[in-house]
C-alpha positions in Angstrom: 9.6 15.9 26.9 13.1 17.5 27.1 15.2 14.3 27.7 13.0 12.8 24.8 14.3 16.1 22.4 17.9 15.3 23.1 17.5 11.9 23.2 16.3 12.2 19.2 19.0 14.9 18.7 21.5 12.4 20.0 20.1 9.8 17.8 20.3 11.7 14.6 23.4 12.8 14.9 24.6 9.0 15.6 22.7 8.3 12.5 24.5 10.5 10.3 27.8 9.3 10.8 27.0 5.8 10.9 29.6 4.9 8.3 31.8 6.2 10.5 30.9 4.1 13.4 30.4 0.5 11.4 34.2 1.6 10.1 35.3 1.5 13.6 33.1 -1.6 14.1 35.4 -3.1 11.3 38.0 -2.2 12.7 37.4 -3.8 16.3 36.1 -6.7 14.6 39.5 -7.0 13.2 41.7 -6.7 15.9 39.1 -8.9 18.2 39.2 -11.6 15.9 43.4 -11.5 15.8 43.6 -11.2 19.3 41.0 -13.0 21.2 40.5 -14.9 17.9 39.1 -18.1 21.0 36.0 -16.0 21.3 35.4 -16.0 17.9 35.1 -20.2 17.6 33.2 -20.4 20.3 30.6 -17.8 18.4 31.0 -19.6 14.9 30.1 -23.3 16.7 26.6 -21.9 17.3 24.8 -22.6 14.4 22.1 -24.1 12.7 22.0 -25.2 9.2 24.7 -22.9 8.6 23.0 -20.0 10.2 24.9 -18.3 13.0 23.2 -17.9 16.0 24.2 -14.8 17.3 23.8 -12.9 14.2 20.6 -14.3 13.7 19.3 -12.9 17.1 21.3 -9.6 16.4 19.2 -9.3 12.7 16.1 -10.2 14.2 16.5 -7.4 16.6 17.0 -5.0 13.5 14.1 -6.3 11.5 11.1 -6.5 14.4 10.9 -2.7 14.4 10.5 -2.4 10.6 8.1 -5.2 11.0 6.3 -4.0 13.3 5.5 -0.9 10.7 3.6 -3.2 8.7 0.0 -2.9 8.2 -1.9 -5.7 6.8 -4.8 -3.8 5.9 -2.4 -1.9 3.6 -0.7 -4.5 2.1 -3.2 -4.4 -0.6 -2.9 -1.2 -1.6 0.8 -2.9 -3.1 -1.0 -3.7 -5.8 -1.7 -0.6 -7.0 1.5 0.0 -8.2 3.0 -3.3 -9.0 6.2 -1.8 -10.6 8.1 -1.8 -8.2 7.8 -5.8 -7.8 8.5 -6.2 -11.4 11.7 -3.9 -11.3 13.0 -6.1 -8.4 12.1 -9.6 -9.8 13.5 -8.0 -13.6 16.7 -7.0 -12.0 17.0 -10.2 -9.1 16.7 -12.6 -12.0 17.0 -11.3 -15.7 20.1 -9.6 -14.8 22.0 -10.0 -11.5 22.9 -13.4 -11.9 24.2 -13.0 -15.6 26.2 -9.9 -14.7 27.7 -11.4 -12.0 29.1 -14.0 -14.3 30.1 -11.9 -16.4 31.8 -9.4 -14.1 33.9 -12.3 -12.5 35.0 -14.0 -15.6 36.0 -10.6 -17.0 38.3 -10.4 -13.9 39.4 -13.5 -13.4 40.3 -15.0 -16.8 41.5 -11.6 -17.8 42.2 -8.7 -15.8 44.0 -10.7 -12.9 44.9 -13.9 -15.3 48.7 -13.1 -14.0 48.2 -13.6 -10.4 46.0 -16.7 -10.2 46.1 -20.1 -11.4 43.1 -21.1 -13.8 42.0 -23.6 -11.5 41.7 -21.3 -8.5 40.0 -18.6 -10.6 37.2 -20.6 -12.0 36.6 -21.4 -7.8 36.4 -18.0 -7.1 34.4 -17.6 -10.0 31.4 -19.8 -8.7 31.7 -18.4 -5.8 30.7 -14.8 -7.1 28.3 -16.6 -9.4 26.5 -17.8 -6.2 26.4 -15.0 -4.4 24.6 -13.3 -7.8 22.1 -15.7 -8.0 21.0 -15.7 -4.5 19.5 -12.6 -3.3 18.8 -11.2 0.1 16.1 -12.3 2.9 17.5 -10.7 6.0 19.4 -7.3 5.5 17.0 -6.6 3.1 15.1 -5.2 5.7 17.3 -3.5 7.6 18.4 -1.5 4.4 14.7 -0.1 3.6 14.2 0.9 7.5 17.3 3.0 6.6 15.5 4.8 3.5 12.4 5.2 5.1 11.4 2.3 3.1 7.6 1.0 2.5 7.1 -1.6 5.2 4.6 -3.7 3.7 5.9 -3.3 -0.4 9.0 -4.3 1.4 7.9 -7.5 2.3 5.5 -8.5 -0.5 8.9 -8.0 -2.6 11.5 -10.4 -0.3 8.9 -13.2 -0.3 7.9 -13.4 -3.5 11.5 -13.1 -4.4 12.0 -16.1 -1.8 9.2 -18.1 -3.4 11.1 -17.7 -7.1 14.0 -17.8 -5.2 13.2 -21.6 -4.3 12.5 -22.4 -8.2 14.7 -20.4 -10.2 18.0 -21.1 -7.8 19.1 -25.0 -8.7 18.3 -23.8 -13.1 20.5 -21.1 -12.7 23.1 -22.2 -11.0 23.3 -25.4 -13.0 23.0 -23.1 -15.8 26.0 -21.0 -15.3 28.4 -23.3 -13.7 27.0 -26.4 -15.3 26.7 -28.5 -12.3 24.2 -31.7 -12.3 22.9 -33.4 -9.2 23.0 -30.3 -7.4 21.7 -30.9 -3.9 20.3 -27.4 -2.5 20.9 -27.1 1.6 16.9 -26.4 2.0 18.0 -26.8 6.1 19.4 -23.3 5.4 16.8 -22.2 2.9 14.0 -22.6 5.0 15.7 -22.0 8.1 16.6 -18.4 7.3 13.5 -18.0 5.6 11.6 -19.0 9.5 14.4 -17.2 11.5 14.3 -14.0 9.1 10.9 -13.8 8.0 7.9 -15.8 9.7 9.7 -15.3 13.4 9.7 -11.7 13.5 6.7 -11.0 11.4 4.6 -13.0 14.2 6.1 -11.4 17.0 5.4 -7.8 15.2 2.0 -8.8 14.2 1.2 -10.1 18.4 2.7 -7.0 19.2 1.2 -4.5 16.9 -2.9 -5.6 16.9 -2.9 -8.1 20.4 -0.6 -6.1 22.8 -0.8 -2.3 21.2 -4.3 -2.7 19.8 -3.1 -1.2 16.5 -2.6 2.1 18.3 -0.7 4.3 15.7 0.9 6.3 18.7 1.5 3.3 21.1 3.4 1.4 18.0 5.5 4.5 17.0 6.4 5.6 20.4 7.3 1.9 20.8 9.5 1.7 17.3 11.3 5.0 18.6 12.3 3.0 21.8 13.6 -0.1 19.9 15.5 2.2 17.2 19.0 2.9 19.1 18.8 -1.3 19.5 18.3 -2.2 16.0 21.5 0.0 15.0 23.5 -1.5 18.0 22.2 -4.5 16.4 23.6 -3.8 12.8 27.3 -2.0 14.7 27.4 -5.8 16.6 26.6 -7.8 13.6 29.6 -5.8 11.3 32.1 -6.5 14.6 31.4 -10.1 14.8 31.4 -10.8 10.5 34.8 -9.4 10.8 36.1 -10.9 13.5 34.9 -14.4 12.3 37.1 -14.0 9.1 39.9 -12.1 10.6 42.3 -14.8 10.0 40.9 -15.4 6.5 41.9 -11.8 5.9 45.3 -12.2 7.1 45.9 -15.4 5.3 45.1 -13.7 1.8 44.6 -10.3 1.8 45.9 -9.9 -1.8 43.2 -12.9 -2.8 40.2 -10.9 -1.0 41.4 -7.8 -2.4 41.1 -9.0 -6.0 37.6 -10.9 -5.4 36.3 -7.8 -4.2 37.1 -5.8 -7.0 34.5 -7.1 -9.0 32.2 -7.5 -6.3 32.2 -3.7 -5.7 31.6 -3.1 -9.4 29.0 -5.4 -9.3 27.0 -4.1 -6.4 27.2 -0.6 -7.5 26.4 -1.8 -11.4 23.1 -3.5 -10.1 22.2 -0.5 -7.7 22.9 2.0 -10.4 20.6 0.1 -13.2 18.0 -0.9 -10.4 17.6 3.1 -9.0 17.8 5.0 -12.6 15.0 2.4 -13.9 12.8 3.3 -11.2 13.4 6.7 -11.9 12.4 6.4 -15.3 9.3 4.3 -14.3 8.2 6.9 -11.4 8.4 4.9 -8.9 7.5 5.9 -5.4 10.9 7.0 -3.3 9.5 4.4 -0.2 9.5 1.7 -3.2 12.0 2.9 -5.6 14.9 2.9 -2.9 14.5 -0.5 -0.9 14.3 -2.1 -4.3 17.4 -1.1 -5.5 19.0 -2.5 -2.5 16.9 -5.6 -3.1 18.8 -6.1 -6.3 21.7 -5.1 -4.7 22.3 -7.5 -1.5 22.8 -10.9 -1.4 21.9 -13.8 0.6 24.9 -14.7 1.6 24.4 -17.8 4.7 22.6 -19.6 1.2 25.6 -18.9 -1.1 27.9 -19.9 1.6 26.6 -23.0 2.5 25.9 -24.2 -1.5 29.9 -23.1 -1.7 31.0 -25.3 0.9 28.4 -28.2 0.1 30.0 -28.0 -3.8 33.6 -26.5 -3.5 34.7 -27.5 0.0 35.1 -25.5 3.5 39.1 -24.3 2.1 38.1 -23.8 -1.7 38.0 -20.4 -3.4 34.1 -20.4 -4.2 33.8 -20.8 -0.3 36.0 -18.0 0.2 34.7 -15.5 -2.5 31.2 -15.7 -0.8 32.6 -15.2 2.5 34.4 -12.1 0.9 31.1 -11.3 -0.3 29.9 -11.1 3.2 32.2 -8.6 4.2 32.1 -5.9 1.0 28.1 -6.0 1.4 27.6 -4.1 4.4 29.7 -1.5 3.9 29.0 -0.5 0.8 25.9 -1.3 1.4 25.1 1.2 3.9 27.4 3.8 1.6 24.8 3.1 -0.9 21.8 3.8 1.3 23.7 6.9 2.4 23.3 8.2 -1.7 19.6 6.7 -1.8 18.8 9.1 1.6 20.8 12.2 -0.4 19.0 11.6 -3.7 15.4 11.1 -2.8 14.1 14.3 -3.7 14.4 13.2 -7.6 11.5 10.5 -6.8 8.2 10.9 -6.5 6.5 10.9 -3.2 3.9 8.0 -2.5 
């Protein structure tokens, strides 16, 4: 009982400063990937359907504890309050995608017309565009187990936002960069949505009601164990997404730096609208906060794959997603950092 007291104290504590650690984590990432940069290839050539291996294991192990939270007999109950699904899907696709498009042009015809070519802008313009119009499957998850998130609204609200995701994704993009013909990578699509979604949830659900017996206790005492893994999970994921673009970064740090200007405004723009309207609409804290990050994140393995299908592997649009990649986490977690510190403004479920 004592070693389990410090353990939590020792947990907490790590938890608190976890922006802290994930800089380091940046940071080692960094100088791994100029240094041992070998390592690094070898990493990036396992993939499928442009999904990296390794950071698919190391995501799965951060979302099978949160799935494991999820109780299907509750999973009705959703529907009780059904804002919080029409905030996300108002925000994911009535406004994310347009704002993006609007945030980039701003920039990149304007703001920064002095130190790019128009060519190369209008690249790194679709790439931002993509990255807007493709929201996130994976993280998503990982972000709401941060908040205390609901389990099951959490994932009634990534798949139907992957089922519009799959309609709504080829008109808006055409829309906005006026492409025709455009061949979406389903390989990827469905991949991530079986690697990220139906893999775990299985596992969790064999776990939870055929191993544990839907023991309450059993299940928690068993999410407590897994916890430390999940954020060793997230620290390992942030060192190998930096290390894999290390050279990127040194080739054009002045180029990433402008792209993620707008980024940043973006992500905290779309947060910032996303929380205060479900504020305004009472929505639950559990709800409120992992949709705001839903709005927030992107699925990024989709919009860097439709970049390099489109633009090429060396264009700008490629490279604006992959510097999508990188600003995310990050902030992101800064961001769940203010949800956790604001939370007594919302209601409680």
């Amino acid at each position: 009982m004592y070693n389990h007291c410090i353990g939590n104290i020792i947990m907490q504590t790590f938890e608190k400063y976890l922006t802290i650690w994930v800089g380091l984590s940046i940071f080692l990432g960094l100088l791994l990937g100029n240094n041992f940069n070998s390592i690094f290839i070898d990493i990036a050539s396992y993939s499928i359907a442009n999904i990296n291996l390794l950071i698919a294991i190391l995501i799965w192990i951060m979302i099978y504890p949160m799935m494991l939270s999820i109780d299907f007999k509750c999973i009705k109950k959703v529907w009780e309050n059904p804002n919080g699904l029409f905030l996300t899907i108002f925000v994911n696709w009535m406004i994310k995608p347009f704002s993006m498009a609007g945030i980039s042009i701003l920039f990149f015809h304007y703001i920064f017309d002095d130190y790019v070519t128009i060519e190369d802008a209008n690249s790194y313009i679709a790439g931002m565009i993509l990255l807007g119009i493709a929201p996130c499957t994976a993280m998503v998850f990982i972000w709401s187990k941060l908040v205390n998130g609901d389990a099951n609204y959490t994932l009634l609200q990534v798949s139907i936002n992957d089922i519009i995701l799959i309609l709504a994704f080829p008109i808006i993009t055409k829309l906005l960069l006026g492409l025709t013909g455009l061949m979406i990578p389903w390989n990827t699509l469905i991949a991530s949505i079986v690697l990220y979604i139906i893999i775990p949830l299985t596992a969790a659900i064999l776990t939870r009601y055929i191993i544990l017996k839907n023991d309450l206790s059993k299940i928690n005492n068993l999410i407590n164990l897994l916890k430390p893994f999940s954020i060793l999970g997230l620290l390992l994921t942030v060192l190998i997404l930096f290390g894999l673009q290390a050279d990127k970064i040194n080739e054009k740090p002045f180029i990433m730096i402008l792209i993620s200007i707008p980024l940043l405004i973006q992500t905290i723009g779309i947060f910032a609208i996303t929380y205060f309207l479900a504020f305004k609409l009472a929505i639950p804290y559990n709800v409120a906060a992992p949709a705001a990050l839903i709005g927030t994140s992107n699925f990024f393995e989709l919009a860097v794959a439709v970049a390099i299908s489109l633009f090429g592997l060396n264009s700008g649009a490629a490279l604006a997603t992959v510097v999508g990649v990188l600003v995310e986490v990050p902030l992101m977690l800064m961001l769940v950092n203010y949800a956790n510190r604001t939370k007594h403004y919302f209601k409680e479920s």
